[in-house]
N, C-alpha and C positions, 0 to 999 in steps of 0.2 A: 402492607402484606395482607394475604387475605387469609382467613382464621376457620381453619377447618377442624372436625374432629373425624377420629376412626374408631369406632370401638364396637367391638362384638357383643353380640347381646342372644338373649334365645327367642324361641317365640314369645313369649309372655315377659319382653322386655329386661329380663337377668344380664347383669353385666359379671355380679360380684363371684370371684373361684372361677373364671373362666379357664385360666392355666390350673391352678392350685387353692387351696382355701388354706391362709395363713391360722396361724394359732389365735391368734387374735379375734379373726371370723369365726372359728372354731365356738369359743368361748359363749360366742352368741345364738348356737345354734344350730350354725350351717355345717351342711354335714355332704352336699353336694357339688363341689369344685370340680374343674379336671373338664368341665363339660366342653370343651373345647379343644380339646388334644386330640392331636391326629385326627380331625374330621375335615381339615383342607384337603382341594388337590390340591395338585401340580399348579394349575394356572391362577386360583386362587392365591398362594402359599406365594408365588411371583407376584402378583398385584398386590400383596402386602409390600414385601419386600422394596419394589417400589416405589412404593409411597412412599416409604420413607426416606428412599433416595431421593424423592423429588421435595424435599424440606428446605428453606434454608433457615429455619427457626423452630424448636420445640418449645412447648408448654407443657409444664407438669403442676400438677398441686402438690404437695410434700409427699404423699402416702403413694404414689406411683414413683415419684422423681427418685423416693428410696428404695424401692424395689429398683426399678432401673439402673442405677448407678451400682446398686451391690451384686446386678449381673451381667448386662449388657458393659456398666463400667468398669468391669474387676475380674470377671474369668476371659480364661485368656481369649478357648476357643468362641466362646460369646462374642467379644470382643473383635473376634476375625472375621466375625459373619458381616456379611454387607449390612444388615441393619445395624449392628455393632458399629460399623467403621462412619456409618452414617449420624450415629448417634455421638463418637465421642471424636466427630469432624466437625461437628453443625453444634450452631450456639443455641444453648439451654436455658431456659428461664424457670423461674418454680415461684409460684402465688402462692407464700404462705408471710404467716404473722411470727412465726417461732422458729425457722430458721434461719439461724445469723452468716452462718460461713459453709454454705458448700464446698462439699472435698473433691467432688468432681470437676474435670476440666474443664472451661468456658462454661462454665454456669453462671449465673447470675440473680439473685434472688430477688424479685418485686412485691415489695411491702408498702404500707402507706394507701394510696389512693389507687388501688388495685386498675379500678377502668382507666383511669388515667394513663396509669403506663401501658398499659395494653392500648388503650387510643393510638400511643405515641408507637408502640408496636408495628398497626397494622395502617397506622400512615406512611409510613415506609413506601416509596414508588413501585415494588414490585415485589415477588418472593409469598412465598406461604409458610404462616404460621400455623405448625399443626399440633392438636393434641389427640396424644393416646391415651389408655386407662382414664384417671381421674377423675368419678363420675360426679362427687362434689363441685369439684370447679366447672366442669361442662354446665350441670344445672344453673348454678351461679351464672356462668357466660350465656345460655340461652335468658334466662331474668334480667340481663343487662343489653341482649342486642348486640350481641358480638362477633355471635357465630355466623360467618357466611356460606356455609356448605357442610354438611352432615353426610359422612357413609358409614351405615350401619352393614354388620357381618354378620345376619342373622344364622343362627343355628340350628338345625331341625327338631329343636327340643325342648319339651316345656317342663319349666325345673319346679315350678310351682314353692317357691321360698326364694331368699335372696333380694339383693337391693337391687332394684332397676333403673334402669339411666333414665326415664320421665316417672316423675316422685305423682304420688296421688292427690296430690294440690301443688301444682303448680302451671306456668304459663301456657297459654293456649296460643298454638303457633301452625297458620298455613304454609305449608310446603309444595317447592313446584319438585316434579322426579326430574333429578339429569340424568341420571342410567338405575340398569337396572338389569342384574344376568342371573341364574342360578349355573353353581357349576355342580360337575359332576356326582355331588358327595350329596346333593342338598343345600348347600349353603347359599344362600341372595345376597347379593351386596347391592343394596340401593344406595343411591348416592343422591341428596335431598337440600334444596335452597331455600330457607327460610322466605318467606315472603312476609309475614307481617301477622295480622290475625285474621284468623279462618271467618268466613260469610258464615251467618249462622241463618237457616231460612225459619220464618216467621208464621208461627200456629193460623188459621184461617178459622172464622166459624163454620163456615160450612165443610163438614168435612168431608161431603159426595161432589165438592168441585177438586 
């Protein structure tokens, strides 16, 4: 399968409070969630939905997989939205070390030798593994080579605090663009294939050539 992620992000790369800012977030600071409510259209708001329809595997790290499960899994009308039906029809995996027994259905939990199963994941002949939220485990999967396709849902706003999905020491990665739209609201959705590491071009002494 091949291993995509989706995750909304601002201009200056924020992922965290994009719907809400948990108590937990709160605790540490952040005081700007929400920054993503109501700023789709119409055609955007479909190309999410989408995407999730076209899944036939989720990936969560624990701290999304529980958010999800205690909304998309558990309210009704949640539940009845296509991304709902898409989410508790399609099988679920969650990378963590501390969850024993998911209560959710067709979950499945991967511990142990993390890449490993996920290798075993995206060898699979066909089908897409995708992850949403999670911005832990995405980092981790770009440091290990995993990720084959990136679309970010950039947001016309810079929130200037918050964790961001690329950490300030971490992997250097060239990207080829597959698409790329803004819709009507301001939002971009680029959609981006990891290629390997970026050419970095080389100081010259002269520096009038």
């Amino acid at each position: 399968m091949k291993l995509t992620t989706m995750t909304q992000v601002t201009v200056d790369g924020v992922m965290q409070g994009n719907g809400h800012a948990t108590d937990e977030e709160r605790k540490n600071g952040f005081e700007r969630g929400g920054w993503a409510t109501g700023v789709f259209d119409d055609e955007t708001t479909t190309f999410i939905t989408q995407t999730y329809q076209h899944a036939d595997a989720f990936l969560f790290g624990r701290r999304t997989y529980e958010i999800f499960a205690g909304s998309w899994g558990e309210i009704a009308h949640m539940r009845a939205h296509p991304i709902g039906v898409a989410l508790n029809e399609t099988p679920k995996y969650v990378a963590s070390t501390t969850l024993t027994e998911p209560q959710w259905a067709d979950a499945t939990v991967l511990s142990g030798d993390l890449a490993a199963a996920i290798g075993e994941l995206k060898a699979k002949p066909a089908g897409e593994l995708q992850v949403h939220g999670s911005g832990a485990l995405i980092r981790w999967l770009l440091e290990n080579d995993l990720v084959d396709e990136i679309t970010l849902l950039i947001v016309p706003v810079v929130l200037g605090q918050g964790t961001r999905l690329f950490p300030d020491a971490g992997p250097d990665i060239a990207l080829d663009l597959v698409d790329s739209r803004a819709d009507s609201k301001g939002v971009t959705i680029q959609v981006y294939r990891p290629t390997g590491r970026p050419q970095y071009a080389t100081a010259t002494a002269d520096l009038n050539t």
